[in-house]
KOLDREN-882700 format. One record per residue: x, y, z of N, C-alpha, C in turn. Coordinates in steps of 0.1 Angstrom, whole numbers, plus 5000, padded with zeros to 4 digits. Layout:
N
XYZXYZXYZ/...
//
This chain:
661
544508564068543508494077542508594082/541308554081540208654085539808634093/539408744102538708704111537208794117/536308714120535208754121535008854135/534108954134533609004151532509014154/532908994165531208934173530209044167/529208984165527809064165527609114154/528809104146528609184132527909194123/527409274117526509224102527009254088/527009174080527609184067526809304066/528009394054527109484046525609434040/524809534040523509514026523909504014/523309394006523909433996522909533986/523809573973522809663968521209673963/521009743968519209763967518709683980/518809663988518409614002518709744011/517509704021517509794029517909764043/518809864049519809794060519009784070/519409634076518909614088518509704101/517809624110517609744120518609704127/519209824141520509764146519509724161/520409584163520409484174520209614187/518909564193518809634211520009584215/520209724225521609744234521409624243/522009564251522109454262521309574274/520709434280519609444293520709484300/520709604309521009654319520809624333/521709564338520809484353520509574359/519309594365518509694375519209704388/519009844391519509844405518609894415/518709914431517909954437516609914437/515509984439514509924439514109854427/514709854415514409734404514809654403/515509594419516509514414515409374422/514509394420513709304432513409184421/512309094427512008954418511009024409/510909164404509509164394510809164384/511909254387512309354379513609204370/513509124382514209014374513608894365/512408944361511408834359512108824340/513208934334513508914320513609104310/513609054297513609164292512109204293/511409134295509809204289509109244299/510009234310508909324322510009454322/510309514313511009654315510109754314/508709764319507809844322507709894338/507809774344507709794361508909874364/509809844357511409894360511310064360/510710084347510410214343510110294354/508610244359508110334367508110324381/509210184385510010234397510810324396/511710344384512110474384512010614383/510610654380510210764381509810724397/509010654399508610684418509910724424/511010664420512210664428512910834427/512810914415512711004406511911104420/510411064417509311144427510111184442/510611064445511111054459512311144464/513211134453514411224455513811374448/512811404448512511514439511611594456/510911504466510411514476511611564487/512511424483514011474496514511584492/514511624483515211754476514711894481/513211884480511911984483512011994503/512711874508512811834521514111914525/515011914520516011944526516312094523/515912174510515412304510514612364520/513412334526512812334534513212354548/514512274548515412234562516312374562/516712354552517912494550517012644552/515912664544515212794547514412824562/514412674569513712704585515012734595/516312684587517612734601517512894594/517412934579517813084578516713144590/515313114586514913174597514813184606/515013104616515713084628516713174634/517613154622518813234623518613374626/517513414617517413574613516413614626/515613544630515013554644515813604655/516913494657517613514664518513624666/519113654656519813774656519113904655/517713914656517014014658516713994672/516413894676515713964693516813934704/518013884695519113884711520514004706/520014064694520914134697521014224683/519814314685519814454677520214464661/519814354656521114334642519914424634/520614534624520114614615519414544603/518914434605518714324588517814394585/517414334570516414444564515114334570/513214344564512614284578512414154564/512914184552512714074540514314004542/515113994548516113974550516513824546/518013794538518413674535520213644536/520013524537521513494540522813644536/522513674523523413794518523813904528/522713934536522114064542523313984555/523013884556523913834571525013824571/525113794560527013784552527813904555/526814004548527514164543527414214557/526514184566526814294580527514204585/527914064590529314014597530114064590/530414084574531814084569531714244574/531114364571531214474574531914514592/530714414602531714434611533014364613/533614264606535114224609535914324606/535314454598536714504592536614504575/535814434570535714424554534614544546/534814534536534214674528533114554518/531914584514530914504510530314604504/530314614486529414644479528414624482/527214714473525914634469525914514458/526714544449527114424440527514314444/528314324457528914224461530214174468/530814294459532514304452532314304469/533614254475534314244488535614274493/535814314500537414344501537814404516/539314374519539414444534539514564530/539414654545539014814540540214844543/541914734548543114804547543814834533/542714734521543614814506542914904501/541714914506541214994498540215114506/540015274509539115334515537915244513/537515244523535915214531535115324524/534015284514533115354509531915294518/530715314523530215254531528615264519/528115164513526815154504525715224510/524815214503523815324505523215244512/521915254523521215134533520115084518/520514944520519414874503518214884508/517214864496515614854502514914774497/514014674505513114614497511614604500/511214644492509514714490509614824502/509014864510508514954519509714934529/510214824534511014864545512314884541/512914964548514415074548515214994558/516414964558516814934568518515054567/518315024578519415184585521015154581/521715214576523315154577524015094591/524414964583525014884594526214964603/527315014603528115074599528315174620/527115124624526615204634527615174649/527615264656528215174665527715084678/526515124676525915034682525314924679/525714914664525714754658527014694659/528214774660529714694663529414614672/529014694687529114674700528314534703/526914574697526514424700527014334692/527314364675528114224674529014164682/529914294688531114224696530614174709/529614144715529714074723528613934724/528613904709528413794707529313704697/529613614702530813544693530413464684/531013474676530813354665530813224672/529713114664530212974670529612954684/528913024691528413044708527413054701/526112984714524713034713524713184719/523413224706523013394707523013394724/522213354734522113374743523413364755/524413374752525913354758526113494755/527313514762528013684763529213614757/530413684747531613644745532413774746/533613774744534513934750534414004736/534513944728534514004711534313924701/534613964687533913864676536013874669/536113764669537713764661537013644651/537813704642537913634626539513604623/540013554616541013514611541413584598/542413634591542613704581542513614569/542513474569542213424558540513364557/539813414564538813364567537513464558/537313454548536913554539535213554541/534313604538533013664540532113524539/532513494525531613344519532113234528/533113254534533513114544532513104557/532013234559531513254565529913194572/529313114561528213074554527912954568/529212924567529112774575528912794591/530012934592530112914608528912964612/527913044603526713114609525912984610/525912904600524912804600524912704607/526412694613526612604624525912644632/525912794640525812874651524012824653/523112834638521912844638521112724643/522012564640522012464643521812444655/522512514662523212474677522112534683/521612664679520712774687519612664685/518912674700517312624694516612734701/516712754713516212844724515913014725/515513034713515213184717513713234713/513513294723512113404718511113234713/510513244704509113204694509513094690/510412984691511112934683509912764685/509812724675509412584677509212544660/509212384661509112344643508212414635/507112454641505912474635506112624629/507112714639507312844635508312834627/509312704624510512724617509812714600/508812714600508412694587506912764576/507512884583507013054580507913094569/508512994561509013064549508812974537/508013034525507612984517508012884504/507912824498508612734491509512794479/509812844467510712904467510613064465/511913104457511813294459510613364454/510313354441509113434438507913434448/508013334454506513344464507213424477/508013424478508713504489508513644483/509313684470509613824471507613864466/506713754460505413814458504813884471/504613794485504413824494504713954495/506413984500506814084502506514224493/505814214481505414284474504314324474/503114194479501914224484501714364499/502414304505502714384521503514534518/504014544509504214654506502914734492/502214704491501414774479500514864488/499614934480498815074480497815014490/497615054498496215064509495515194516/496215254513495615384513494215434512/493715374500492115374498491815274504/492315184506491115104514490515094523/489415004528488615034541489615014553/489015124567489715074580489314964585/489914854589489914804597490414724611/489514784618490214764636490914624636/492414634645493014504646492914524663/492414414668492714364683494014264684/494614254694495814194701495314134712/495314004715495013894724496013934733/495213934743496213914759496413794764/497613744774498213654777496913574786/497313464781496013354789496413364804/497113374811497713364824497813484834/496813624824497113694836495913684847/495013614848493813574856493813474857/494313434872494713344883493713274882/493213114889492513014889491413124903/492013194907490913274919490413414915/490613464900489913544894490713654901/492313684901493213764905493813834893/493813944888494813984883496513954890/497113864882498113824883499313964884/499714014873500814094872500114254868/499514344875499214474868500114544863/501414564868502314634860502614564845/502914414846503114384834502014384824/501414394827499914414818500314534815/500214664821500514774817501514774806/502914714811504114744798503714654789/502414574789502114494779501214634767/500014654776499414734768500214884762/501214924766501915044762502315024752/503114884749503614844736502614824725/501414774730501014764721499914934716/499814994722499615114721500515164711/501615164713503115224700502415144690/502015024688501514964678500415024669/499915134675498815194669497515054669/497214934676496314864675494814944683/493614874679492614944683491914844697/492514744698492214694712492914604713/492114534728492614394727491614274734/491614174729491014054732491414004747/490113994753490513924766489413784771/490013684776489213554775488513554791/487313534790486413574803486213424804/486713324815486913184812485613134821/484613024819483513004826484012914837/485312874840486112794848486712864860/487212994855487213084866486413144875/485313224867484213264874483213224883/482813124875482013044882482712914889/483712924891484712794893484012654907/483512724918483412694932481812674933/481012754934479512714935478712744925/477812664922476712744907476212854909/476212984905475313084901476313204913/477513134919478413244920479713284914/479113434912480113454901481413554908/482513494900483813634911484113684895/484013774896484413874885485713964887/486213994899487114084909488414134894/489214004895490214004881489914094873/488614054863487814114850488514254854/487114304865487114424867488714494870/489614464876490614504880491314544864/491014424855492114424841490914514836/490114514837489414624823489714784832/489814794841490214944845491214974841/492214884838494014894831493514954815/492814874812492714854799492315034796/491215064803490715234802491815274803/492515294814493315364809494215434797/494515304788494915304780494315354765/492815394771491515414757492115334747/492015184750492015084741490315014741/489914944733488614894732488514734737/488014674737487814544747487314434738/487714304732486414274725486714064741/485314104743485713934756485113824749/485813734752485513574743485113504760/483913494760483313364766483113264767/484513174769485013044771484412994782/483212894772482612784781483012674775/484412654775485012504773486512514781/487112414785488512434789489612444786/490812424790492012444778492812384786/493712294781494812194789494512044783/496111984787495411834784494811794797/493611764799492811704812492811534815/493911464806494211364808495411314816/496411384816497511404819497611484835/496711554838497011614854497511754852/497911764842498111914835497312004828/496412054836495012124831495212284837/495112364821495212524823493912554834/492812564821491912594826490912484827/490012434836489212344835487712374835/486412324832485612334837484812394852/484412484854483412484870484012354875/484512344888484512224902483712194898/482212194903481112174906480612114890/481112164880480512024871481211914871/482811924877483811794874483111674884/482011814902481811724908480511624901/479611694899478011634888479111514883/480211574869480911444862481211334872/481511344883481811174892480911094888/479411144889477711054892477611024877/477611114872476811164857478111224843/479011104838479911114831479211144817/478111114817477011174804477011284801/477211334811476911514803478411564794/479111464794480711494781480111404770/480811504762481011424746481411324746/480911184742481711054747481210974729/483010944727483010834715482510724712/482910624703482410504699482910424711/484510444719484410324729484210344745/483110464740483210494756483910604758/484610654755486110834759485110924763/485511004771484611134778485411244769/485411324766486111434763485611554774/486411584780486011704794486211804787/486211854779486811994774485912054772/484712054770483312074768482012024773/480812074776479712034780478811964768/478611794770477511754756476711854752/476211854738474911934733474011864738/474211714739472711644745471711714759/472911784768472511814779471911984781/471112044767471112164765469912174772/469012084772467712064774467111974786/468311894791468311844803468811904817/468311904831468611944837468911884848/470511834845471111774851472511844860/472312014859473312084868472912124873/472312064883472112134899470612194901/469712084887468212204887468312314875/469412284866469612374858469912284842/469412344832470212304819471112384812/471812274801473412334799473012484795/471812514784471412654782471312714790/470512724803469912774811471412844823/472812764820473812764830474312874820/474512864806475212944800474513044798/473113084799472913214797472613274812/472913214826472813324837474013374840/475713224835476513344831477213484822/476213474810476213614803475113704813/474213634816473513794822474513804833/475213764840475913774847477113904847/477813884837478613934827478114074823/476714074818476414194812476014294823/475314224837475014304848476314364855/477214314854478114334865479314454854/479214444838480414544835479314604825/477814644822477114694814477414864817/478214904822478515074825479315034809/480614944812481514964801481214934791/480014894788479114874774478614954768/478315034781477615194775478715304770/479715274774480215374774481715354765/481115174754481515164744483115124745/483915084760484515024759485214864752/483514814759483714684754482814654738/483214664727483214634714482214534711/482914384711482214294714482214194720/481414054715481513964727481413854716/482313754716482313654710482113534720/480813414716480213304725480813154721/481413134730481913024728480612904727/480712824715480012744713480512574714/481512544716481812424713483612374718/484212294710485712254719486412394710/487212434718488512534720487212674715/486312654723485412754717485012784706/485312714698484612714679483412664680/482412654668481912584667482112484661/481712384667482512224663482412104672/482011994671482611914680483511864687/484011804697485711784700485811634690/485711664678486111534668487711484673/488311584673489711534665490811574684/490211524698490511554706492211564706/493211554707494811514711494911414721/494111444734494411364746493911234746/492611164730492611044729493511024716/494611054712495711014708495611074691/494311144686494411184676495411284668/496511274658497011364650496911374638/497011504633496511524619497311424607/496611424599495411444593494211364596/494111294606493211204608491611284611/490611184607489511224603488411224615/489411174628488111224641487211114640/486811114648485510994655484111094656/482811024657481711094656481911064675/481011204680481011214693479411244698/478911114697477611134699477111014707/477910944716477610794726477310824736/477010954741476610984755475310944757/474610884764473310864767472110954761/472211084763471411214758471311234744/472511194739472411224724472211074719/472110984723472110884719470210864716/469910914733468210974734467711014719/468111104716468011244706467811174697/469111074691469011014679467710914678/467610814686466510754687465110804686/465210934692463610994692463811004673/464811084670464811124654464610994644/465210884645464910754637463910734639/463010724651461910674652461010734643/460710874640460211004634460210964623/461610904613461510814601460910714601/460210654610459910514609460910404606/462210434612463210344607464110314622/463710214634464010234644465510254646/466210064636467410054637468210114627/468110234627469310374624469910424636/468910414648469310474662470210454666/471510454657472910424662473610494652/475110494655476310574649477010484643/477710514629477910414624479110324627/479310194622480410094629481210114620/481710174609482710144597483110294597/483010394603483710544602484710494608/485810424611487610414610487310484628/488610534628488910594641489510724642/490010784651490510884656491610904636/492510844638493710874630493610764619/492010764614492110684602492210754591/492510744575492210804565491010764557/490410894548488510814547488710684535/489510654526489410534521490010384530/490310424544490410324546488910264560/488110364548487210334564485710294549/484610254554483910204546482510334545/482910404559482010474559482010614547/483410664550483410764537484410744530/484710644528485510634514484510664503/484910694490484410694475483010574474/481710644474480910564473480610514483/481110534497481210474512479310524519/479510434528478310474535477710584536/478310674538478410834540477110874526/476810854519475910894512474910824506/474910674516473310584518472210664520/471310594523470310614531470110674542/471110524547471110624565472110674560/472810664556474310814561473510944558/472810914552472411074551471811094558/471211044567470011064577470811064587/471811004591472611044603473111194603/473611204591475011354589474211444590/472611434585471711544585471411534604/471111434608470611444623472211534631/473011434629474511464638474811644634/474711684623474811814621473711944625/472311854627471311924630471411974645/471611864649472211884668473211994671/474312084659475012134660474212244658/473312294648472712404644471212464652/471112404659470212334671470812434686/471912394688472712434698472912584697/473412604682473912744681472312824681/471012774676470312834677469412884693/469512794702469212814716469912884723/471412894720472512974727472513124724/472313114709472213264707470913344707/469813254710468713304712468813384723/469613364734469513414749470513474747/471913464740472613594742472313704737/471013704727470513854722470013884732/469413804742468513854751469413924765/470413834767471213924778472214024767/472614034762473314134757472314244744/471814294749470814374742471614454735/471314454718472314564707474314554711/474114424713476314434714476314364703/477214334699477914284689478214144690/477714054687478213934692478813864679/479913734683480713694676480413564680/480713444665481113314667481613274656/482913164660483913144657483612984647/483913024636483312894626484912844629/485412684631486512664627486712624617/488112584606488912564597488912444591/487912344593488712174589488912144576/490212194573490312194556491112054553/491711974560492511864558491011744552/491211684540490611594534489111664526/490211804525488511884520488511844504/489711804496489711794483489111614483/488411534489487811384486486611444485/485811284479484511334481483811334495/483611314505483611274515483311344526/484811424529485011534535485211524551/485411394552485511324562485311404579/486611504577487311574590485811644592/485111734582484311774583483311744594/482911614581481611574589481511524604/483311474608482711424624482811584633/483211664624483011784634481911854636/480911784626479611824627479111934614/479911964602479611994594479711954580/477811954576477711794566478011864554/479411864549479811964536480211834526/480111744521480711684510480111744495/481011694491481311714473479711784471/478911694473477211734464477011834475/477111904485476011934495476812044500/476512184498476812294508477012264522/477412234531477312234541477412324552/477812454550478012574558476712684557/475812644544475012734545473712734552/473112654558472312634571472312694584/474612674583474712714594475012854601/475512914586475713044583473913124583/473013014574471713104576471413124596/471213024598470913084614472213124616/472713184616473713344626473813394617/472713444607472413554599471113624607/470713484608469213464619469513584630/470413554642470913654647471213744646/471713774633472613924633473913914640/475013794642476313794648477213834636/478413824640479413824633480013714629/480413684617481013554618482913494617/483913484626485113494627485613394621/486313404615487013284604488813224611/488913174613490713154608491313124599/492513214602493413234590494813174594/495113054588496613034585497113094578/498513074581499913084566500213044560/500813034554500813014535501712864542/502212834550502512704549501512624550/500212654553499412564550498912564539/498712674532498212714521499212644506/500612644508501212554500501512424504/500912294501501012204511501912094500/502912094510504712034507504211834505/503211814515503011644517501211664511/501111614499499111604499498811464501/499011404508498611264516497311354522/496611414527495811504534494511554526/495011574512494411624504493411744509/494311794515494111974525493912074509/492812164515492512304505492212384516/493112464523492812534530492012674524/492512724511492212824501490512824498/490712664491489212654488488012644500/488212614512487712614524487312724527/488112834528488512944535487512994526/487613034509486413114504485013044500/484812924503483612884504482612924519/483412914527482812994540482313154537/483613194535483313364530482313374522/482513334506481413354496480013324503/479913214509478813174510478113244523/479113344534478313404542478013504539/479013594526478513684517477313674510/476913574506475413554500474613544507/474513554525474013544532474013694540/474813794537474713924538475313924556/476113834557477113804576478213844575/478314004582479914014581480913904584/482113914584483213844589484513934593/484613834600485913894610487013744607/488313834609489713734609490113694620/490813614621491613564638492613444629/494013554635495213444628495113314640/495413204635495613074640497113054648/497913094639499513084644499913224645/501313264651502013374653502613424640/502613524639502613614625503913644629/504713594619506713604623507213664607/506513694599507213734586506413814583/506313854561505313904554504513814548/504913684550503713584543502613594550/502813584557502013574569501313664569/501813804572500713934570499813954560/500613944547500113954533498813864529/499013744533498013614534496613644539/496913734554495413794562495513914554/495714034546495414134538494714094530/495013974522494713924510493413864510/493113834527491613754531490813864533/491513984543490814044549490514194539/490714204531490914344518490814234505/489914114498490414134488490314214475/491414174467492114314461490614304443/490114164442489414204432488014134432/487614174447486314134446485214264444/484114234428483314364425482714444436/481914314449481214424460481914454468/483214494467484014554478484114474489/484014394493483814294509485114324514/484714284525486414344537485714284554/486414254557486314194573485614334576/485414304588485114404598485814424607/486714304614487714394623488714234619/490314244630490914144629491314114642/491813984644492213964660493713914659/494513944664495713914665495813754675/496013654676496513564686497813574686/498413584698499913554694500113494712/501513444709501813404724503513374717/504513384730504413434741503513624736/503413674750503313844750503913944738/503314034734503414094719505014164731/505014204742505714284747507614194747/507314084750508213954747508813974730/508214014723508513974705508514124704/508714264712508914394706509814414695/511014344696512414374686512014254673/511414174675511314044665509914084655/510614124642509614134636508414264636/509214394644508214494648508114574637/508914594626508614694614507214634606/507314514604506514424597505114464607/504714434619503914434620503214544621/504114644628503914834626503214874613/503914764600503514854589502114704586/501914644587500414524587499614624592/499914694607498514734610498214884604/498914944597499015034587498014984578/498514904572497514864560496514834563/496414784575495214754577493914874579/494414994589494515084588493615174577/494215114567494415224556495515344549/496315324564496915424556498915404551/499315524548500415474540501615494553/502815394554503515414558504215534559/505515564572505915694567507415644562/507815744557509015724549510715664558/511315534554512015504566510815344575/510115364575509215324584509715154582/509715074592510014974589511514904588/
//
């Protein structure tokens, strides 16, 4: 009896050619294929497909996510155990380096290879101290590395005292992995610590050890250049007091060991002139800049005529002069004010440069009696080449820029900012300018630029082919950016005039988020009309060439520079040397100013690489660099101090000494 099986096919017979074999059975979808497209049959097995590569993308994201997660507790970790408690790590340091000096102080013996073992079977040979690129780090082995290990316990936050460090005899070096990482979890609170710092380490090792390779290479030939160090916003009281003189002193001492060539001090137009117009208390200044002589360090002062704080909230650092918040009661016009009405206080309108609506005075006319102010009251220490230079604050956080993208009306990045031009004055401005075209109803800002936290394709104004490169859009972006170039040109007109032969400085800012569209969105509401077809920096770069200033750039870190989410479509790179290039064709030195706190070698190597690059034919090179950092450099002495000892070397010029670092 025979019997047949399913699906079978008779042989071919001879001279036929065998059939094709029968498709495998449909696989029922799972997950996201498992929805009504993916069940619609066999012949929609296309959709299925490339839900599963998105699904693919996604875990390839969570994967890139949780690497990410793990290399911001190492650093954390490695933070930590440098500024609470003396650990010998090397300053390129990684999990291994943490392993081998716990296991070394429990009592264990730790190759450089690796090999492990307790030192009761075998003599304690103690490895040679490892090296990577320029810095040395010392043999663990010390006893003033025991001591402080032992009085921090495993499993306890760094900031707790414990009687000693006990381990368990079965508890081997690699087990070890967990309890540190527990410990690193637990820690949040030390020194510098916040998300934004936890992610100062690059995406994976080659860009790590490149960095670390850059920071260690040859600078010896290259040009010097001076690094300033920002002092603490808080040591000049709301009454123009020097707050803490001694600590200012152990502030500048330290940074003196630093070998830096000065330091940045912020002359705020809120303090000085805080109480009546045209009186100025200077008392503070003077008090901090006689500290500062002492120390024959050099001075460079940033003239903040904008405020700092959220001024929404009741929590305001520094504010504007009284006396304009009083004017703002009557006359809320003289703020940058949005499409629904928002004032932004953090700045004085451009509209009001020409109006004189403070007290019998215009906004020009207020900002240049406090530089002559400024230059009459410390021009000895100008002579006598203390003070360096003078950077003019032009706009919000002092850049030049509009307050587009404010925080305290709810904006976060990546969003593309609101145009800030509804104040009465500039509203004036625009209408005289339409009218000039013969085209009355342009005299307005447009209704389809989205809002604070929109993205530009979802707005009609600059999305692809969007209003933004009409008729009027271009007649606006040319007016709205003209008012910017306008401003800087009347401002600096008069600080040549009160600062005769100083050095003056202005601060171009960064808006590199949405710089890869055509559009360029973030840009333009900040006032600079850069899309795809149209230079937009070089206008503005020509006038402060006009002057003879300096031009100061910011410099992020390579975490922005490798960007993990491009929902943003950020080029901070291409940003960064289209400014440069193009103020190099305009013959405008530049100067650097880090954005965030410099906690590694990415970070250093990053500003080297801006500030020295390594293969440009006309030699170009900053002219000087400015350190920002907060808390106090004096606060971060142990965190990170070989690194930066040897940054300002290179910067310098010259070569480390041997050990160094």
């Amino acid at each position: 009896m025979s019997m047949k099986l399913p699906h079978a096919h008779p042989p071919p017979a001879l001279g036929e050619e065998e059939p094709p074999p029968s498709p495998p059975p449909q696989r029922r979808p799972r997950g996201f294929a498992s929805g009504p497209a993916a069940s619609a049959g066999a012949g929609a097995a296309g959709p299925p497909r490339r839900r599963g590569e998105r699904e693919r993308e996604r875990e390839k994201e969570r994967t890139k996510l949780r690497e990410r997660h793990r290399r911001a507790i190492t650093s954390r970790m490695l933070a930590g155990l440098r500024q609470h408690g003396n650990f010998p790590l090397p300053a390129r340091a990684d999990m291994n380096d943490v392993l081998a000096a716990l296991a070394r102080a429990a009592g264990w013996t730790v190759h450089p290879d690796g090999t492990t073992f307790r030192s009761s079977n075998q003599p304690h040979l103690p490895p040679p101290p490892p090296q990577l690129g320029m810095f040395q780090v010392a043999p663990v082995e010390t006893p003033a590395f025991i001591n402080t290990l032992n009085s921090y316990a495993i499993g306890t936050p760094l900031d707790s005292q414990a009687s000693a460090l006990q381990t368990d005899d079965s508890l081997s070096p690699s087990s070890l992995d967990s309890v540190v990482a527990d410990r690193s979890i637990k820690t949040e609170n030390y020194g510098n610590s916040s998300s934004a710092n936890s992610l100062n380490c690059m995406d994976n090792d080659q860009q790590l050890l490149r960095s670390s390779a850059v920071l260690a290479g040859d600078y010896t030939k290259t040009p010097y250049i001076p690094v300033y160090a920002s002092l603490p916003m808080g040591i000049i009281n709301s009454h123009c007091q020097l707050v803490d003189p001694e600590g200012v002193r152990a502030e500048l001492r330290h940074l003196k060991s630093l070998n830096v060539d000065g330091v940045v001090v912020d002359c705020w137009w809120g303090i000085v002139e805080a109480w009546i117009p045209r009186k100025y208390e200077w008392s503070g200044y003077r008090d901090l800049f006689g500290i500062i002589k002492e120390f024959k360090l050099k001075v460079q002062v940033v003239l903040s005529f904008h405020g700092c704080g959220d001024t929404g909230s009741g929590d305001v650092l520094i504010s504007l002069p009284k006396w304009i918040m009083e004017i703002a009661k009557e006359n809320q016009d003289i703020f940058f004010t949005d499409r629904e009405g928002r004032r932004s206080t953090e700045c004085l309108s451009w509209g009001i440069d020409k109006e004189r609506v403070l007290r019998g005075r215009t906004g020009i006319e207020a900002y240049f009696d406090f530089m002559r102010s400024f230059h009459m009251e410390f021009r000895n220490l100008s002579e006598e080449g203390l003070i360096s230079a003078i950077e003019i604050g032009l706009g919000a956080s002092g850049e030049l820029r509009y307050p587009s993208c404010p925080e305290i009306m709810g904006w976060k990045y990546p969003g593309i900012g609101e145009f800030q031009c509804y104040d009465r004055y500039m509203q004036k401005n625009l209408r005289k300018s339409a009218v000039s075209r013969g085209h009355l109803f342009w005299a307005r800002g447009p209704d389809n630029a989205g809002y604070y936290n929109s993205r530009p394709h979802e707005t009609g104004f600059f999305c692809d082919g969007g209003d933004y490169d009409s008729f009027y859009g271009r007649f606006f972006l040319n007016w709205y950016s003209g008012v910017l170039i306008d401003h800087v040109d009347q401002v600096l007109s008069l600080a040549t005039l009160a600062f005769d032969g100083a050095e003056i400085v202005v601060k171009v800012p960064s808006i590199y988020w949405w710089y890869r569209t055509a559009s360029h969105a973030a840009e333009l509401t900040a006032g600079f009309y850069n899309p795809t077809n149209r230079d937009g920096y070089s206008p503005v770069l020509k006038m402060l060439k006009k002057h003879a200033v300096i031009l100061k750039l910011v410099c992020y870190g390579p975490q922005f520079t490798v960007q993990e989410n491009d929902e943003a479509f950020a080029d901070l790179e291409g940003l960064t040397w289209q400014v440069m290039n193009t103020a190099w064709d305009h013959g405008l030195p530049i100067c650097i100013e880090s954005a965030l706190p410099c906690l590694d070698g990415d970070m250093y190597s990053q500003i080297l690489d801006t500030a020295k690059p390594r293969n440009d034919p006309d030699r170009h090179h900053a002219s000087f660099f400015s350190y920002r950092q907060q808390p106090p450099f004096l606060l971060q002495r142990d965190v990170y101090f070989p690194e930066l000892r040897t940054f300002v070397k290179c910067m310098h010029g010259e070569a480390p000494q041997n050990g160094e670092g």
